[in-house]
C-alpha positions as CSV (number, residue, x, y, z in Angstrom):
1,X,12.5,22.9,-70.0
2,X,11.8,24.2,-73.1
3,X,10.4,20.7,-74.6
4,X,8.4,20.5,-71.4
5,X,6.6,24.4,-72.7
6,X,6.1,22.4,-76.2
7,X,4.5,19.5,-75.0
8,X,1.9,21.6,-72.7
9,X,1.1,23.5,-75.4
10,X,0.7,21.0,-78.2
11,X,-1.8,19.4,-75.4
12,X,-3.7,22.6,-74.8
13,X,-4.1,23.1,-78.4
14,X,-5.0,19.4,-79.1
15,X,-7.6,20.1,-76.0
16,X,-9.0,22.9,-77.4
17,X,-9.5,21.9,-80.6
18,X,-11.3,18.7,-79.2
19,X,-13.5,20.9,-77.6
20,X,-14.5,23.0,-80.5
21,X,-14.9,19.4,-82.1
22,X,-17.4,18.6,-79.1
23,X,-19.0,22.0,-79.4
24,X,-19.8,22.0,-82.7
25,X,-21.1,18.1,-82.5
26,X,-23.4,19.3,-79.6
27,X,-24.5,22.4,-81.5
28,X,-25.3,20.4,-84.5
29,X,-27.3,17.6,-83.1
30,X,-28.9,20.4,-80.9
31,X,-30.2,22.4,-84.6
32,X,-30.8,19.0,-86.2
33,X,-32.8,17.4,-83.5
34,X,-34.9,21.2,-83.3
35,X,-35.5,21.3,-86.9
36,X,-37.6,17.5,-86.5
37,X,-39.5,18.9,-84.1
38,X,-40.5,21.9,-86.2
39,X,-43.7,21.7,-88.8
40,X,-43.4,20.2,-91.6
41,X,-42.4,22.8,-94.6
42,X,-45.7,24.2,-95.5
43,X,-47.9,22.7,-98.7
44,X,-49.4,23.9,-101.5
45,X,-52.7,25.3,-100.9
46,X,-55.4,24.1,-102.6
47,X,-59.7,26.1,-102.1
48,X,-62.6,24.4,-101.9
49,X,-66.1,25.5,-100.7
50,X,-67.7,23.4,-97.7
51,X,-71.3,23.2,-96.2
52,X,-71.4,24.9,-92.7
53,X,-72.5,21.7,-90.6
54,X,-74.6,21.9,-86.9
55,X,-72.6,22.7,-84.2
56,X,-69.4,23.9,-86.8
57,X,-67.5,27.0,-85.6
58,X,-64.7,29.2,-87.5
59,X,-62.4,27.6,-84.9
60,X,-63.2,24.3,-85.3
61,X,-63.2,24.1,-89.3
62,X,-59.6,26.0,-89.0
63,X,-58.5,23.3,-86.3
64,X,-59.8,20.9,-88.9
65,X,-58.1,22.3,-92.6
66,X,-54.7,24.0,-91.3
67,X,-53.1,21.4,-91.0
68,X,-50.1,21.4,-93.7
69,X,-50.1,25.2,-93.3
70,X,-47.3,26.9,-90.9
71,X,-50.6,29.3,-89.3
72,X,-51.6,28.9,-86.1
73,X,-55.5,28.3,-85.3
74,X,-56.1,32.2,-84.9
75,X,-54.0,33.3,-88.1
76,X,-56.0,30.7,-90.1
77,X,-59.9,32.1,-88.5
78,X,-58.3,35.5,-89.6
79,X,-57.5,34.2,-93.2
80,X,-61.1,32.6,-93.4
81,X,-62.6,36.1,-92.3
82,X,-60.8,37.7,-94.8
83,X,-61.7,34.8,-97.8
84,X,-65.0,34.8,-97.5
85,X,-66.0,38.4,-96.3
86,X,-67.0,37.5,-92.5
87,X,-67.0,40.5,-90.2
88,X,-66.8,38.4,-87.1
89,X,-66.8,34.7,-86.3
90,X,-70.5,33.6,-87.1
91,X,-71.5,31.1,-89.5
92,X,-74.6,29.2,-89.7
93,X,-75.0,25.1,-90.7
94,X,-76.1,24.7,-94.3
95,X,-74.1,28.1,-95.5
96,X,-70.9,27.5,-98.0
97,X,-67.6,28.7,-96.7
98,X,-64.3,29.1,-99.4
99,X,-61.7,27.3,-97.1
100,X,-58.0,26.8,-98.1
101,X,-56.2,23.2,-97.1
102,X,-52.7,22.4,-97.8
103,X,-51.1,18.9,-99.6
């Protein structure tokens, strides 16, 4: 009888442990597989001035130069506002505009 108590629990222990193996595979693959689908770590910004071109918007150029950067489209308008004095969101073609753009 009292071998038969052992065995059981050297099995439950061996089956937990097996679990918290499993768990912590699953959890691992889970964070790894999460962090690939995340940006990429964010570059080094780098300014340069650009010419306003027809039909350009603030939305457009930041869907353009973000890229790199870990802002969304409206954090990176709101940092072109701030860069280059804008009160609002409208530019004209053939004006300069200080953008940043990440490498």
């Amino acid at each position: 009888m009292r071998q038969t108590i052992q065995m059981t629990r050297r099995r439950f222990f061996a089956s937990c442990f097996m679990l918290l193996i499993l768990v912590i595979a699953v959890t691992g693959y889970s964070m790894l597989t999460t962090l690939a689908e995340e940006e990429p770590v964010q570059g080094l910004p780098y300014y340069s001035s650009i010419e306003i071109q027809e039909g350009d918007s603030l939305w457009k150029i930041a869907d353009r130069y973000r890229k790199g950067s870990r802002m969304t489209t409206q954090e990176y308008v709101k940092q072109l506002q701030r860069m280059n004095r804008l009160t609002g969101d409208t530019i004209h073609a053939g004006a300069h505009l200080t953008i940043v753009y990440y490498k």
